[in-house]
MIKEPA-91846 format. One line per 10 residues: for each residue x negated, y, z negated of C-alpha. Coordinates in steps of 0.2 Angstrom, whole numbers, plus 5000, padded with zeros to 4 digits. Each point is the difference from the previous one (the first is absolute). Example, Ala and Ser with C-alpha at 12.3 -4.5 7.8 and 13.67 -1.06 7.14 Angstrom:
REM residues 2
4938,4978,4961; 4994,5017,5003
REM end
This chain:
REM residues 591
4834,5126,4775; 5018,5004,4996; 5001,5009,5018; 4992,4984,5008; 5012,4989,4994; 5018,5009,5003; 4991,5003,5019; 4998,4982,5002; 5017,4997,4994; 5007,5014,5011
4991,4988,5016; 5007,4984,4994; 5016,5006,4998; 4998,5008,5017; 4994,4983,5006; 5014,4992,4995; 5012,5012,5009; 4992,4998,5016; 4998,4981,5001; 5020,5000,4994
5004,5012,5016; 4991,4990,5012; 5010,4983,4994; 5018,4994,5004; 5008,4993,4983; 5005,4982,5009; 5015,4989,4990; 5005,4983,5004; 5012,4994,5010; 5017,4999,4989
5015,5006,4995; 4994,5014,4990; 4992,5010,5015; 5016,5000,5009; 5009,5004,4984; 4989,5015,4997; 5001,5006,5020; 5019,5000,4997; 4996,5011,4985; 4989,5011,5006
5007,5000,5017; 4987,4994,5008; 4994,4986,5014; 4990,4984,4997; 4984,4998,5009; 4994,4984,5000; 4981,4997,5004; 4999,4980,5005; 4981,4994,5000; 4989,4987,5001
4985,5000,4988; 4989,4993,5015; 5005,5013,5013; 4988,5011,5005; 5013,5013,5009; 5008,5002,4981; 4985,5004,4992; 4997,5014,5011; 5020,5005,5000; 4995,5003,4981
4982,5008,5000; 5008,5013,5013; 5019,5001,5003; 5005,4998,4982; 4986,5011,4995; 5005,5014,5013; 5007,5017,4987; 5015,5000,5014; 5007,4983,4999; 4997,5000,4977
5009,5015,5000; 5013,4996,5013; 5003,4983,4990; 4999,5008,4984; 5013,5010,5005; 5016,4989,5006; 4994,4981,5000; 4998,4986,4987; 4983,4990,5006; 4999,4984,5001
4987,4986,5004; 5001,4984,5001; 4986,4986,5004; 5007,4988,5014; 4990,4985,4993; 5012,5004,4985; 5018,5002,5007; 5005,4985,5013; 5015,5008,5000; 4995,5017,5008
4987,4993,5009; 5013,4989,5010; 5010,5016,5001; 4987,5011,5008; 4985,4988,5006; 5004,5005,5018; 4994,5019,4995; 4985,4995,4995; 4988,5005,4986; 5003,5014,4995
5016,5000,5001; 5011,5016,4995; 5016,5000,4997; 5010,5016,4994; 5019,4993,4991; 5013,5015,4994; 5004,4997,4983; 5015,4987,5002; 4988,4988,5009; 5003,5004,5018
4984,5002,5011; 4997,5017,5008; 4982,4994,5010; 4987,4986,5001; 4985,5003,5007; 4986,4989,5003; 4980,5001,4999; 4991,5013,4994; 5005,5018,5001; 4991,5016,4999
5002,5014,4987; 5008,5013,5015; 5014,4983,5004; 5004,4996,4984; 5000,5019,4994; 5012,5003,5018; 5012,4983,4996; 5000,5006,4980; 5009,5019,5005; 5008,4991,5013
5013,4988,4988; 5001,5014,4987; 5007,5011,5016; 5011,4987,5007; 5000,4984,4991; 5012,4991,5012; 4992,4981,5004; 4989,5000,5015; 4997,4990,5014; 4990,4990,4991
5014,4991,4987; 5015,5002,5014; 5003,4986,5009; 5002,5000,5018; 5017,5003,5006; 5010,4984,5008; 5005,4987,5001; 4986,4982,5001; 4998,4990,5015; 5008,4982,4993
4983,4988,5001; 5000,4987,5010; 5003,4982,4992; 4992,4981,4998; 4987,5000,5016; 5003,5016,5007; 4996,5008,4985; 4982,4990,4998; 4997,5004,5019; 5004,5021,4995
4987,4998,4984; 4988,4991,5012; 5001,5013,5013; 4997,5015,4988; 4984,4991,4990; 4992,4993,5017; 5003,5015,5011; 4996,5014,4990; 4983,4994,4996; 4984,5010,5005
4991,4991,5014; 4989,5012,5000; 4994,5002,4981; 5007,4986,4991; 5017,5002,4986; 5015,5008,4999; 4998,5017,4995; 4989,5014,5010; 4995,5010,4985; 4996,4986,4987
4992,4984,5003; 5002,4985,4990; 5005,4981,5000; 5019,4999,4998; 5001,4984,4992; 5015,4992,5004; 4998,5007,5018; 4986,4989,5001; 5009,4985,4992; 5011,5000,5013
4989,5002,5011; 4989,4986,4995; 5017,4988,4997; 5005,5004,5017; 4983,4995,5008; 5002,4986,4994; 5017,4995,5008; 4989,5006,5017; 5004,5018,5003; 4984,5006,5005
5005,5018,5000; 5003,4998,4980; 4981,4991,4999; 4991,5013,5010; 5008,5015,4988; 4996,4989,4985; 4980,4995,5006; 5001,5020,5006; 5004,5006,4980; 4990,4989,4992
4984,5006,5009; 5004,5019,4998; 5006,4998,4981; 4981,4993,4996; 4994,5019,5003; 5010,5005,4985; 4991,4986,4988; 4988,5007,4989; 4985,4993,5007; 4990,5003,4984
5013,4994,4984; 5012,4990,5012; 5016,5006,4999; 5013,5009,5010; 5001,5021,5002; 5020,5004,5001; 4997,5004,5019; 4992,5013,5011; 5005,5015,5006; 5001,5010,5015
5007,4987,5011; 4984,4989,5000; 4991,4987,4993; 4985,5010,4991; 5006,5013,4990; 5007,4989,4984; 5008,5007,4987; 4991,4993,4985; 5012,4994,4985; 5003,4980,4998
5016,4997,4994; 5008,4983,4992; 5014,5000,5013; 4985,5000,5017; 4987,4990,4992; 5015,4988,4997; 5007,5001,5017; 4982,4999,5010; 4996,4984,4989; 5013,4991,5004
5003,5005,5019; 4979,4994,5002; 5004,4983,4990; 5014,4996,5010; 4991,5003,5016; 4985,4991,4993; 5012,4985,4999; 5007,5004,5017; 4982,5004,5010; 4989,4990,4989
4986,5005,5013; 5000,5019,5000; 4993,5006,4984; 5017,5005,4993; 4995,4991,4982; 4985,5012,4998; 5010,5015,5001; 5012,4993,4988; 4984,4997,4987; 4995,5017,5002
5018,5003,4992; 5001,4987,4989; 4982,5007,4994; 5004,5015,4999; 5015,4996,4988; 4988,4990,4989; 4987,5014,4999; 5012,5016,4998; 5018,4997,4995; 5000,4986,4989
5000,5002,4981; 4991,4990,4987; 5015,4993,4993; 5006,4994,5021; 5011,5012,5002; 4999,5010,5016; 4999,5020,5000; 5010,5012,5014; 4987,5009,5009; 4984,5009,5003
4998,5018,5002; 4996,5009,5019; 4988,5013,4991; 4985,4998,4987; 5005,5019,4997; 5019,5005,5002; 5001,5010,5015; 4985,4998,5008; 5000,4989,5016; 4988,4984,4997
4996,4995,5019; 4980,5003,4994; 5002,4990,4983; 5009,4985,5009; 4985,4999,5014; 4986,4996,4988; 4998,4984,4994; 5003,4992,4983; 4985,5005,4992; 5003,5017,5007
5019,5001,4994; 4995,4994,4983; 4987,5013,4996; 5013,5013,5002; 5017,4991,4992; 5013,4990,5005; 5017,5007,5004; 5011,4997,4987; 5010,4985,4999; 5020,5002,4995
5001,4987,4986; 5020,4997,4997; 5003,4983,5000; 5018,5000,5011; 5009,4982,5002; 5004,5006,5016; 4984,5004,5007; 4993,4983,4991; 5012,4991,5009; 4995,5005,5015
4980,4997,4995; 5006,4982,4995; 5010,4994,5014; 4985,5007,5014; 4986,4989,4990; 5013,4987,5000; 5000,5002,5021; 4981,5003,5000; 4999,4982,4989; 5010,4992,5010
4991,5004,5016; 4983,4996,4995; 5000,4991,4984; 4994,5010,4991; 5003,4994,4979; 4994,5018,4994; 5013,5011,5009; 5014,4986,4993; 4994,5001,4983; 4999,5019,4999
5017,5000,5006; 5006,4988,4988; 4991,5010,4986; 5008,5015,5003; 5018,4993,5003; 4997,4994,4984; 4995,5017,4993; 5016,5008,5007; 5008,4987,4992; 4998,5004,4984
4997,5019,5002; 5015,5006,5012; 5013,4987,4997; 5017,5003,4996; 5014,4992,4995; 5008,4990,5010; 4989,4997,5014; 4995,5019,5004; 4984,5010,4998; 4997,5018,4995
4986,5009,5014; 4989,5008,4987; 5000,4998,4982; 5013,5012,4996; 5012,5006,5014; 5008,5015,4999; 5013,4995,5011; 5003,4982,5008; 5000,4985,5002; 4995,5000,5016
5003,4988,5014; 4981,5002,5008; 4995,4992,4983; 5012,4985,4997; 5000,4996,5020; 4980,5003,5002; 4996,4989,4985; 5014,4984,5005; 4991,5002,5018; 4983,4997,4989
5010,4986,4992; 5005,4991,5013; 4981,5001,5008; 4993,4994,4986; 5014,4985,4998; 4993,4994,5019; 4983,5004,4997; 4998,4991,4983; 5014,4988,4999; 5004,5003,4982
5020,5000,5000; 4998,5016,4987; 4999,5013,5012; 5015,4993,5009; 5011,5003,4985; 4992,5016,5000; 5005,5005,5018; 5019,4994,4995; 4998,5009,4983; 4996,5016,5011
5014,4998,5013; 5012,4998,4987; 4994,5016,4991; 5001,5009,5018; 5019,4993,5002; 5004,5007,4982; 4993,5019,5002; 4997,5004,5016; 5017,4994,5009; 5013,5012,5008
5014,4990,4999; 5010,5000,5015; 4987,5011,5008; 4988,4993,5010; 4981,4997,4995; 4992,5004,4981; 4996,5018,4994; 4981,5004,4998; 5001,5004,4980; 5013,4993,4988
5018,5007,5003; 5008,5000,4983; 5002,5019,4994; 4989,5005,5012; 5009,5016,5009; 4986,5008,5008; 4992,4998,5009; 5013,4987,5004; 4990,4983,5003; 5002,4994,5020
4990,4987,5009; 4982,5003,5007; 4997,4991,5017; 4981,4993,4996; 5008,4994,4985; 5016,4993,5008; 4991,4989,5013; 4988,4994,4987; 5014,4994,4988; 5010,4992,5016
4983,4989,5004; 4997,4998,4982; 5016,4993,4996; 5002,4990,5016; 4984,4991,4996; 5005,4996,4983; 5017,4995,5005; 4991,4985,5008; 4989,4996,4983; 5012,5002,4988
5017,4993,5009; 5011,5014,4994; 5014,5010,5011; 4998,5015,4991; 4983,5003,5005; 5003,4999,5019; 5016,5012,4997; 4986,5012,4995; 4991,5001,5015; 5015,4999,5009
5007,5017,4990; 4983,5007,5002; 4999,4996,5018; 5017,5007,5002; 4994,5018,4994; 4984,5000,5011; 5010,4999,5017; 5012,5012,4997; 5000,5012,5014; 4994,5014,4988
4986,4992,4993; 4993,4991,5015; 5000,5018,5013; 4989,5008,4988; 4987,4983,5001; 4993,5005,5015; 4986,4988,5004; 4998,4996,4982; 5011,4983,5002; 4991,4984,4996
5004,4998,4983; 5018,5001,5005; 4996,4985,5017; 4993,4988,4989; 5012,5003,4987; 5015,4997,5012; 4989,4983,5006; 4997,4994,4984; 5018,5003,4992; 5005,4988,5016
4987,4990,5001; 4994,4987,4990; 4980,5002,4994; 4986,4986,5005; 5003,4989,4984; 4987,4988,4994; 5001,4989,4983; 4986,4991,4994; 5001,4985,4989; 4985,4997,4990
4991,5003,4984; 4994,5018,4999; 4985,4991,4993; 4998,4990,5017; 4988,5009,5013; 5009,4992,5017; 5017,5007,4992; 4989,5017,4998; 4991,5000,5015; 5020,4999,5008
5006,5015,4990; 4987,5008,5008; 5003,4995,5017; 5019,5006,4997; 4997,5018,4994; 4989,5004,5013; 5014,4997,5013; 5000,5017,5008; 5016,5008,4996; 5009,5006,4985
5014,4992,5002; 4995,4983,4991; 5005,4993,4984; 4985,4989,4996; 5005,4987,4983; 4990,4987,4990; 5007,4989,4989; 4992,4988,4990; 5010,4985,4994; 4993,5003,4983
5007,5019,4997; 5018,4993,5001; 5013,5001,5015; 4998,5007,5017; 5002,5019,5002; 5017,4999,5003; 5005,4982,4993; 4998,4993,5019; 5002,4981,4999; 4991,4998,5017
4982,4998,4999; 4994,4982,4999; 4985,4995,4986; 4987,4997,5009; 4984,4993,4991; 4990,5016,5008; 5003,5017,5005; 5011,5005,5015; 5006,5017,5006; 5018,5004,5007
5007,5012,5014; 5017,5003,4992; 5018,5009,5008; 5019,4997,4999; 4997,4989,4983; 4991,4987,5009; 4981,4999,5002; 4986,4992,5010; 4991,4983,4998; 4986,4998,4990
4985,5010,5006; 4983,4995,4996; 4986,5013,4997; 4997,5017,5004; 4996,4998,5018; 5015,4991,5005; 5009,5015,4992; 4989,5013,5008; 5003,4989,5017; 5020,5001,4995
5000,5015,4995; 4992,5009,5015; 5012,4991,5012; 5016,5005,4989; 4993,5018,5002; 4996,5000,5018; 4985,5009,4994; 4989,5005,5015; 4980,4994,5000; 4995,5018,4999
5003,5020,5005
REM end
């Protein structure tokens, strides 16, 4: 027995050895690692993730489980992983690498190599023994040598940014890119405002997009894949993230209220469904995303053809249940959009639920918001700007005077710890004793802050909040910034327009009790663009938005087109407005 028991010890321990020889001890991102490579005289590697992302998963069954790279890394480099979901901040950084991401740093912070996707045992063994051999920075973190063509300024610049997002789409198969293929939201924004103004070219690439991107719904759960591969439509990539769920629902509401007659809104309540169904929590708060793979590693083409019954007697992939403001934010202002196109009270309600459960989960003081929980660095822009945008839906969607204080409250916060002084534009994380990595603007970011703040400028009155997008817009034309664009550039044309231009505004005047003074609210938000500023005031909740002194009383409701501090006469009923507002728009009869 004695004999038995020391041999089955002898294989456990044996065990043991193994499983810790086939594993990478990973730390977290911080201080320490860096303090212990400078130590030890070794690099940091730094493995960037996304739990959703198929490619990582199998980067971890086989590269980091390859006795070549564990022993190479073992040997002179500090690992590091990171979930991107996690980290704004180095997701901003290194988002155009894609996940995975690696990036190798020497011990003072400087970066040697990124590399992006998946590699291969023999690759990452090969770029391992490389940096130890010579770990001078390669092409990858040098810049490239000269000086930047200046940009062209005020039209010509819009014209250049047209030029690059029109010409360089794929006539052939749809979208910007020739290996991935997707629905780039603000591309199709643009798109979709442009048509409106009668360029046909713009309507035929919007109309063009949203048909292909329906190939890439989840024809079973509704929802959106992330995209699909191989420079198709058909080969999808099958993780549903926050940020393309969000981006889908709202670019399908807005054409709904555009196109009324295409089938546009059906799409969008696949989305809208799917949020319902999958990523929202009992307690309303939205989750960040479902998984690719049922197994990690294993390629789930054959689960996601079979049906739901099918799907369900084998699992469901696994849903990412952080609660980030930022990703919330994004859920909230898209059902706001969705709501506003089709008037639907359940997508407004949901997003009002959850902006409350933000609220009083990620809130900090002053105006801010944490992402998750705890942060182990932060705050973060992505969070305070994403959840003032949510604000500032919800304000034109509800009329509740609330969330409008809400939006100010998170622009004041933004102006506090995310400012560079002179410089222009707002760092993506907090800039007070944060030395690296230093805190430096993002460009999705920096657009959506310049429309954010422009819109509100309107609601709220105040300079300061037009300065904003004006800083912010300053920092998305700079030469630099804008040549590494390519055709990725509507975000920053409708930021430039909107910074300029004053939104579509409507104010109704009647009770919120009053269904003519409803059915007008409603007409408003489904004007097809987004830059509108849709208001309700009701006599009875206290002075106008803005302590105007210009609206008559009237013994019944009446809506206003507002601009320049002077408004409309008194119109009637929702189809007057509809009538008036169609006009004002030049909105064309159909595609």
């Amino acid at each position: 027995m004695r004999t038995r028991v020391v041999v089955a010890a002898l294989a456990l321990l044996a065990g043991a050895q193994a499983h810790a020889a086939d594993s990478i001890a990973w730390e977290p991102w911080s201080d320490a690692a860096f303090a212990r490579a400078k130590r030890e005289h070794r690099f940091v590697i730094m493995d960037l993730e996304a739990v959703w992302c198929h490619w990582c998963h199998v980067m971890d069954e086989t590269t980091y489980r390859d006795p070549r790279v564990i022993s190479l890394m073992e040997s002179r480099y500090v690992a590091v992983r990171v979930d991107q979901d996690s980290r704004p901040d180095l997701a901003n950084r290194y988002e155009d690498y894609g996940w995975p991401a690696t990036i190798v740093f020497a011990a003072d912070g400087s970066e040697i190599v990124r590399r992006r996707g998946y590699l291969d045992p023999a690759q990452m063994a090969s770029m391992l023994q490389a940096i130890i051999d010579d770990p001078s920075p390669g092409p990858s973190v040098t810049a490239a040598g000269g000086p930047h063509a200046a940009a062209p300024a005020g039209d010509a610049l819009e014209s250049e940014l047209r030029g690059r997002l029109v010409g360089r789409y794929d006539r052939i198969n749809g979208g910007w890119s020739d290996e991935h293929k997707f629905l780039d939201a603000d591309n199709v924004e643009y798109c979709l405002r442009a048509a409106q103004g009668g360029d046909a070219e713009a309507a035929l690439i919007a109309r063009d997009m949203l048909r292909l991107q329906r190939q890439v719904f989840d024809p079973v759960w509704g929802g959106v894949y992330q995209y699909s591969a191989a420079g198709d439509w058909v080969n999808p990539h099958f993780e549903k993230i926050m940020s393309i769920q969000a981006d889908n629902l709202r670019i399908y509401s807005m054409a709904e209220s555009q196109w009324p007659d295409w089938g546009y809104g059906k799409a969008a309540a696949r989305v809208s469904g799917y949020l319902a169904g999958f990523l929202l929590g009992p307690d309303g708060a939205y989750y960040t995303s479902q998984d690719a793979d049922l197994v990690p590693g294993e390629h789930s083409a054959g689960y996601f053809s079979l049906d739901d019954g099918g799907r369900r007697a084998r699992g469901v992939p696994r849903v990412d249940k952080h609660c980030y403001a930022r990703e919330n934010g994004w859920a909230i202002s898209a059902e706001c959009a969705y709501s506003a196109a089709t008037g639907d009270a359940g997508a407004l309600a949901r997003a009002a639920r959850a902006a409350d459960w933000v609220m009083a989960h990620r809130a900090v003081a002053g105006g801010g918001f944490r992402h998750d929980e705890s942060d182990a660095a932060g705050p973060f822009l992505g969070d305070t700007l994403s959840m003032g945008t949510a604000f500032l839906a919800l304000y034109q969607g509800t009329g509740d005077g609330k969330w409008l204080a809400r939006a100010m409250a998170a622009a004041d916060f933004i102006r506090a710890h995310f400012s560079r002084g002179a410089e222009p534009g707002f760092a993506s994380s907090d800039t007070a004793g944060v030395s690296f990595p230093r805190p430096i603007p993002e460009f999705d970011e920096s657009v959506r802050l310049a429309r954010f703040a422009s819109l509100l400028s309107r609601a709220s009155g105040r300079p300061g909040d037009l300065e904003v997008a004006q800083s912010s817009l300053r920092w998305a034309t700079l030469p630099e910034v804008v040549s590494r664009r390519g055709p990725y550039v509507g975000a920053l044309l409708l930021a430039i327009d909107e910074v300029r231009t004053d939104p579509l505004h409507v104010t109704v005047v009647g009770g919120k009790d009053d269904p003519a003074a409803r059915a007008m609210i409603a007409a408003a938000l489904r004007a097809p663009t987004a830059n509108k500023l849709v208001e309700w005031w009701d006599r009875r909740e206290g002075a106008p938005p803005r302590g105007e002194a210009i609206f008559p009383d009237l013994p019944r409701p009446a809506a206003y087109l507002c601009a320049n501090g002077a408004c409309s006469t008194p119109i009637p009923d929702a189809a007057t407005l509809s009538r008036r507002l169609a006009k004002v728009m030049a909105a064309p009869a159909g595609p």
